[in-house]
C-alpha positions in Angstrom: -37.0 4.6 7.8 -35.8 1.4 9.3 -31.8 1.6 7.4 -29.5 3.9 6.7 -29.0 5.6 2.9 -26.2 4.2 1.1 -24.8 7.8 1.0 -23.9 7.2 5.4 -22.1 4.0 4.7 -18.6 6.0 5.3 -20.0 6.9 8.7 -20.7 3.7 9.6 -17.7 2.3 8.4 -15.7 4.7 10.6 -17.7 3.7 13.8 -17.8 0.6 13.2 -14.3 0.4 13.7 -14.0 1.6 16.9 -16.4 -1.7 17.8 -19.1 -0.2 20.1 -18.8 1.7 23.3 -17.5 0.2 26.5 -19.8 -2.1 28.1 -21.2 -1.6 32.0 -20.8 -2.8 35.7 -17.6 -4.5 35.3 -16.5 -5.8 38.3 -12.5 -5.0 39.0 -9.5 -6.4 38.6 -9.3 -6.9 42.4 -13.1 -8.9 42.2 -11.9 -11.3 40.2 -12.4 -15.2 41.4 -9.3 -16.5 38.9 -5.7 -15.9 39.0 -4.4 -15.0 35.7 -1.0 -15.8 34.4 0.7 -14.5 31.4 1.6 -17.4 29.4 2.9 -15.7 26.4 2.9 -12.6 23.8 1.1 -13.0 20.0 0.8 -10.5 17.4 -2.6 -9.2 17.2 -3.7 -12.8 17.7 -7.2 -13.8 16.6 -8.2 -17.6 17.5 -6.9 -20.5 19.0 -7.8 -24.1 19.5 -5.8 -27.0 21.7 -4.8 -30.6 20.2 -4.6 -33.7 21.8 -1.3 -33.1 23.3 -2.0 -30.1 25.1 -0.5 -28.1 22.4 -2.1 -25.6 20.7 -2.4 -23.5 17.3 -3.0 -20.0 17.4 -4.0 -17.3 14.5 -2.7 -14.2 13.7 -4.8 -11.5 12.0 -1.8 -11.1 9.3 -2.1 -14.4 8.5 0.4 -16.3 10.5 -0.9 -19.8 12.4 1.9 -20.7 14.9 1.8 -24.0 16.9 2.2 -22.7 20.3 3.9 -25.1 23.4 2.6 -23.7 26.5 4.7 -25.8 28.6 8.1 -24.1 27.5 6.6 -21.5 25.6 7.9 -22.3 21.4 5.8 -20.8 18.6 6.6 -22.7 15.3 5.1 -21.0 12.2 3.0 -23.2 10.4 3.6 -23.3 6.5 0.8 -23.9 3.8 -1.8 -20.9 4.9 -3.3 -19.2 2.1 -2.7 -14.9 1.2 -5.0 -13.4 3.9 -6.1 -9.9 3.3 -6.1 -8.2 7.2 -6.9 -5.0 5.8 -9.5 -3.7 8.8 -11.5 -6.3 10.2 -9.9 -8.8 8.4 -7.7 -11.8 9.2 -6.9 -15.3 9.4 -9.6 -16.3 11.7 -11.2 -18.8 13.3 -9.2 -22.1 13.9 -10.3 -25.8 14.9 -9.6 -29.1 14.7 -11.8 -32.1 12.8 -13.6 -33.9 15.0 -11.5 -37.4 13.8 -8.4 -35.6 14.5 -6.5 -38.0 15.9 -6.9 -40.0 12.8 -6.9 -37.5 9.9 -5.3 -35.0 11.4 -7.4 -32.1 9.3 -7.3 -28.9 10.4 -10.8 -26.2 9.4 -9.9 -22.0 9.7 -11.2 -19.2 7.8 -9.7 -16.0 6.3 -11.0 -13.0 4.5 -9.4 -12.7 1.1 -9.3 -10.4 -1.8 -10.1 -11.8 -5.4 -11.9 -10.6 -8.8 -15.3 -9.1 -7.7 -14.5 -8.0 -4.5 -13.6 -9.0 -0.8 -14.9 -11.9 1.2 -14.6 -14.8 3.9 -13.4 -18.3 2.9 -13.3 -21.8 4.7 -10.7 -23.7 4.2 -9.0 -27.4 5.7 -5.6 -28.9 5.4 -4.2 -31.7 6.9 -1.4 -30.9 10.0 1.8 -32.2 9.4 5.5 -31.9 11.6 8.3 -33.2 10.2 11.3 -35.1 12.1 13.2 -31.5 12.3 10.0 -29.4 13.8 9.1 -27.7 10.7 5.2 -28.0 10.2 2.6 -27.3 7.5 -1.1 -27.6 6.5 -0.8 -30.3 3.7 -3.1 -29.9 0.7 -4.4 -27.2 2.0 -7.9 -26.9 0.3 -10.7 -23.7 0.2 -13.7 -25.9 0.8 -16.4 -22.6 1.0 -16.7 -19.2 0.2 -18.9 -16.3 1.5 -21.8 -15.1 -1.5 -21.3 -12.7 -3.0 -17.8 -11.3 -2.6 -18.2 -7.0 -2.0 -16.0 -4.1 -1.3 -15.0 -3.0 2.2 -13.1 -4.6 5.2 -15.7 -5.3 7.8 -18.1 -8.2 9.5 -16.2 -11.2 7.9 -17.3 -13.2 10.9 -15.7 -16.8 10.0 -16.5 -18.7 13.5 -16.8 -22.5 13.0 -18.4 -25.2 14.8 -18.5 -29.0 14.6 -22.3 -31.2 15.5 -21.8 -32.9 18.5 -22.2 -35.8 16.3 -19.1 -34.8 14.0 -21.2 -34.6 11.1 -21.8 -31.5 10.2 -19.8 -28.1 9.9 -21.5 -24.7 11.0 -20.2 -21.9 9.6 -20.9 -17.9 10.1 -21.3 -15.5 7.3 -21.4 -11.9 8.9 -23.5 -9.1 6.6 -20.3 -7.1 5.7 -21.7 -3.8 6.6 -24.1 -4.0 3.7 -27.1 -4.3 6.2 -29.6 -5.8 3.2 -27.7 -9.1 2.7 -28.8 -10.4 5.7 -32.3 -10.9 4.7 -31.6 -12.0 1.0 -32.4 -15.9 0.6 -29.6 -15.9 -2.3 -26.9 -14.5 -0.5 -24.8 -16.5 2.4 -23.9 -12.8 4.4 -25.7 -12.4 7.2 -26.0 -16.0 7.8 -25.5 -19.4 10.2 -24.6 -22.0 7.6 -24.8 -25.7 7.5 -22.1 -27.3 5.8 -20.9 -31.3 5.1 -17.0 -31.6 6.4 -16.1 -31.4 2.3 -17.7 -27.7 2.3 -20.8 -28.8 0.4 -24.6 -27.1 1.4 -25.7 -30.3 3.9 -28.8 -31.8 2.5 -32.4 -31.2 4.6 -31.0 -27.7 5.6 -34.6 -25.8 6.7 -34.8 -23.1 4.2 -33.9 -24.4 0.6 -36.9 -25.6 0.1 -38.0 -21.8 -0.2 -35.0 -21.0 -2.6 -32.7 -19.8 -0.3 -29.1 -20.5 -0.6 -29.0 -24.7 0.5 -26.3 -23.7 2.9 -28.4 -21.7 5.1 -29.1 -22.5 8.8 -30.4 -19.1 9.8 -30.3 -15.6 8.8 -30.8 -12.2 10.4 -27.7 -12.0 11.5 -25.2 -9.2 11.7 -21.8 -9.7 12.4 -21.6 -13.1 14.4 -18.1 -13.3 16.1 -19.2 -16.8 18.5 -20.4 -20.1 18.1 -20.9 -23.5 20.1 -23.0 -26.1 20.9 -24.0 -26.8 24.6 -24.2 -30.5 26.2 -27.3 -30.8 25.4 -26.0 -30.2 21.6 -28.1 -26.4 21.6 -26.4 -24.1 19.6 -25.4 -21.1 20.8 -24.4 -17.8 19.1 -23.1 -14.0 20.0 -22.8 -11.3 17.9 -22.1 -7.4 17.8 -25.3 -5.4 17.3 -25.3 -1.6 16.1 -24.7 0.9 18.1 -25.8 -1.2 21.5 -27.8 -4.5 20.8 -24.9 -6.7 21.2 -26.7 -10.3 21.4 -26.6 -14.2 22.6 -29.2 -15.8 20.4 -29.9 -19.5 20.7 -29.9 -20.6 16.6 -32.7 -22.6 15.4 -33.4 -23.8 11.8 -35.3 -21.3 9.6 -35.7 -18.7 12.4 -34.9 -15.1 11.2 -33.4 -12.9 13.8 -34.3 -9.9 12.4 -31.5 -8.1 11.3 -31.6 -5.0 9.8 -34.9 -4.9 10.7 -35.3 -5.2 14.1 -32.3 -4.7 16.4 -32.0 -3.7 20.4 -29.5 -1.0 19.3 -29.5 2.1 17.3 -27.5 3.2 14.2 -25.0 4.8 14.7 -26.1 8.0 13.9 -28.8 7.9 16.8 -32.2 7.3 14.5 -33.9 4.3 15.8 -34.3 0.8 14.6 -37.4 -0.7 15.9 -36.9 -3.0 18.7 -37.6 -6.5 18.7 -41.5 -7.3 19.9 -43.6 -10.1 20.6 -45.4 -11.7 17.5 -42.9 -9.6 14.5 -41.8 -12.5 13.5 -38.1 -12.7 14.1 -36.3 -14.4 16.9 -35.2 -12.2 19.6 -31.8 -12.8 21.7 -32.2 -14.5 25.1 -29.6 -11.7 26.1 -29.0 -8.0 24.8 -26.6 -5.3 26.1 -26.8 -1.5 25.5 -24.4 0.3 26.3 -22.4 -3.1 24.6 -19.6 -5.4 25.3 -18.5 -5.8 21.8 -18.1 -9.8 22.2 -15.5 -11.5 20.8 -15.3 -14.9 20.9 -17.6 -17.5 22.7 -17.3 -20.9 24.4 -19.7 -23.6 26.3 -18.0 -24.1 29.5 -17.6 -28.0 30.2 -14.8 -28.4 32.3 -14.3 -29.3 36.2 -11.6 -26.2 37.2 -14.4 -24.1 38.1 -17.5 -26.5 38.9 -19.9 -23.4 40.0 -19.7 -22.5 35.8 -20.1 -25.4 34.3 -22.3 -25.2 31.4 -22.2 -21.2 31.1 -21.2 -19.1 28.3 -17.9 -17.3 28.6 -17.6 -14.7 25.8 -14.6 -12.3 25.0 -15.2 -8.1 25.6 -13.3 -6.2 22.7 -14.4 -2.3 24.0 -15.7 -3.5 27.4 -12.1 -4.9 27.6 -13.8 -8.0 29.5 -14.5 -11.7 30.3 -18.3 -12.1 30.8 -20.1 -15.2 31.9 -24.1 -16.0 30.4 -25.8 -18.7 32.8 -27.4 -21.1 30.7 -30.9 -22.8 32.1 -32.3 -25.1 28.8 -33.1 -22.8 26.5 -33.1 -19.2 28.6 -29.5 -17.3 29.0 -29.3 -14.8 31.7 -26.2 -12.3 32.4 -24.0 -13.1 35.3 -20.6 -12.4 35.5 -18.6 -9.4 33.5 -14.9 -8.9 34.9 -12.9 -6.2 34.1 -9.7 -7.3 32.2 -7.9 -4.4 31.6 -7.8 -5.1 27.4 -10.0 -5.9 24.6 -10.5 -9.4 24.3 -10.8 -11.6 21.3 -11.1 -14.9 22.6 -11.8 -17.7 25.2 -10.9 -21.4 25.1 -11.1 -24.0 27.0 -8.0 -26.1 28.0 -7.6 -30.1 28.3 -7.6 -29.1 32.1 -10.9 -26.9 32.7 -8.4 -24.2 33.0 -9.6 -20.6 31.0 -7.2 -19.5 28.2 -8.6 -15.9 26.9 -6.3 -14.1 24.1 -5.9 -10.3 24.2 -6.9 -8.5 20.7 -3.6 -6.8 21.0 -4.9 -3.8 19.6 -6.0 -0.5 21.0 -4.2 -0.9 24.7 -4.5 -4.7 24.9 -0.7 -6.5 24.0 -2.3 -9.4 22.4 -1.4 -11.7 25.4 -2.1 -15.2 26.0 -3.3 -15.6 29.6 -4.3 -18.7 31.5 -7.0 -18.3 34.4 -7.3 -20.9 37.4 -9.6 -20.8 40.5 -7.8 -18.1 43.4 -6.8 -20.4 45.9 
């Protein structure tokens, strides 16, 4: 038997909480080629993006979204963000900007909510707006997408959101909510990379719709995808936590299944196998895997000048390996190459208007929820 019975979904809902085993070979504090600095204290924060003027807003998995100041360290709640129900895995979520920003100044972020028929992950946009005494909002703040169908339970939301490199097009991920079977259904959006107009809309020539999938599907087989982006060559990249071990980097391509539930690189969680990904199954197998796992967080494409050796790697958050890890990227092949030990979970990595590294602690089980910058050691 390839799943587990419906009758061990409490089990797996209790270890999937503890989001996977520590990962391996971290390197230690004292190998690290960065000097961090602790920049500033959130509550359990989630995501973060920066704007144009080196500001930045930050989530909060209770549902607060602060704009942040690095440069003299004010957090000013920002009014207008919908009821977010954080119960377990849940939160406000991801967080990024339009790509016409400067001129519409819309803001895209997702949240897991709690309405008639159950609990699920939405997509929403308002426009940011600071009045003359520092009070700011999301303006007409709209729900513009949301997750199909709506279940019961608190887990594997996903919610990570991506812009085209040509600014035309919204990815959005859909994790399977701990229902393992969604993943594979054509009808239902869990499970899922989806392609989405900027109004929330299904784009139109999306691969699979044709075959009667949902029209908002990009790729499926996925389990609980936590990372997203595009590389310079406009590739697009994706991590996500696997069972018990089979974390993954997958390189997304249209119509490509990836297998899950029925081919993983982990285990469930109750040690009975799931088969392994082989040659000719026909579903897509990650260009990287871990087991034991790193329970990654979130993901960038690294396209700065601070650090010139990286440019063009991965850098993806550790939750339970409480690390930073670095995936070398050569076309389409990923290879592992860096994992430093950082002393908390980690929920996510951005890049700031400098090159510089910003990584937010989960600020849960022994991490504070810290902001910290990292620069080259000089």
């Amino acid at each position: 038997m390839r799943r587990l019975p419906l009758a061990a979904l409490p089990f797996i809902l209790i270890a999937c909480s503890a989001e996977n085993a520590t990962g391996q070979n971290a390197a230690t504090a004292s190998d690290r080629p960065f000097a961090t600095a602790t920049i500033a204290d959130f509550d359990a924060p989630w995501a973060m993006t920066f704007l144009p003027d080196g500001r930045a807003l930050v989530t909060e998995k209770a549902g607060e979204m602060l704009l942040f100041d690095p440069k003299n360290g004010t957090k000013i709640p920002i009014a207008g963000i919908p009821a977010v129900d954080s119960a377990g895995q849940g939160a406000l979520m991801d967080v990024v900007t339009s790509p016409g920003f400067a001129q519409d100044k819309m803001v895209y972020f997702s949240f897991s909510e709690s309405r008639e028929g159950g609990k699920g992950v939405a997509l929403a946009k308002g426009a940011f707006a600071q009045a003359s005494d520092g009070t700011t909002s999301l303006t007409d703040v709209q729900v513009i997408f949301r997750a199909t169908p709506y279940l019961d339970g608190n887990g594997h939301y996903s919610g990570r959101i991506a812009f085209s490199p040509d600014g035309q097009y919204l990815f959005f991920t859909n994790g399977d909510r701990q229902k393992f079977d969604p993943a594979q259904d054509p009808k239902s959006t869990l499970g899922k990379v989806l392609r989405l107009n900027l109004d929330g809309t299904p784009a139109a020539g999306n691969p699979l719709a044709a075959k009667g999938f949902h029209p908002a599907i990009w790729s499926y087989g996925h389990r609980n995808l936590l990372g997203i982006a595009f590389d310079e060559k406009g590739r697009l990249w994706e991590q996500e936590m696997g069972p018990k071990g089979g974390d993954e980097v997958n390189l997304i391509q249209p119509g490509l299944n990836y297998g899950w539930p029925e081919v993983s690189n982990g285990s469930h969680y109750d040690g009975r196998a799931i088969p392994d990904h082989q040659a000719g199954d026909g579903y897509e197998a990650p260009k990287v895997s871990w087991n034991p796992v790193i329970s990654p967080g979130g993901l960038i494409h690294y396209s700065g000048d601070m650090f010139p050796a990286w440019k063009g790697s991965l850098f993806i958050g550790g939750l339970s390996s409480k690390a930073l890890v670095r995936v070398k990227l050569d076309g389409e092949t990923a290879s592992k190459a860096d994992q430093w030990d950082m002393g908390a979970r980690i929920r996510e990595v951005e890049q700031g208007p400098d090159g510089a590294l910003w990584v937010l602690e989960d600020g849960r089980d022994g991490s504070q929820g810290r902001l910290l910058k990292l620069t080259p050691k000089r």
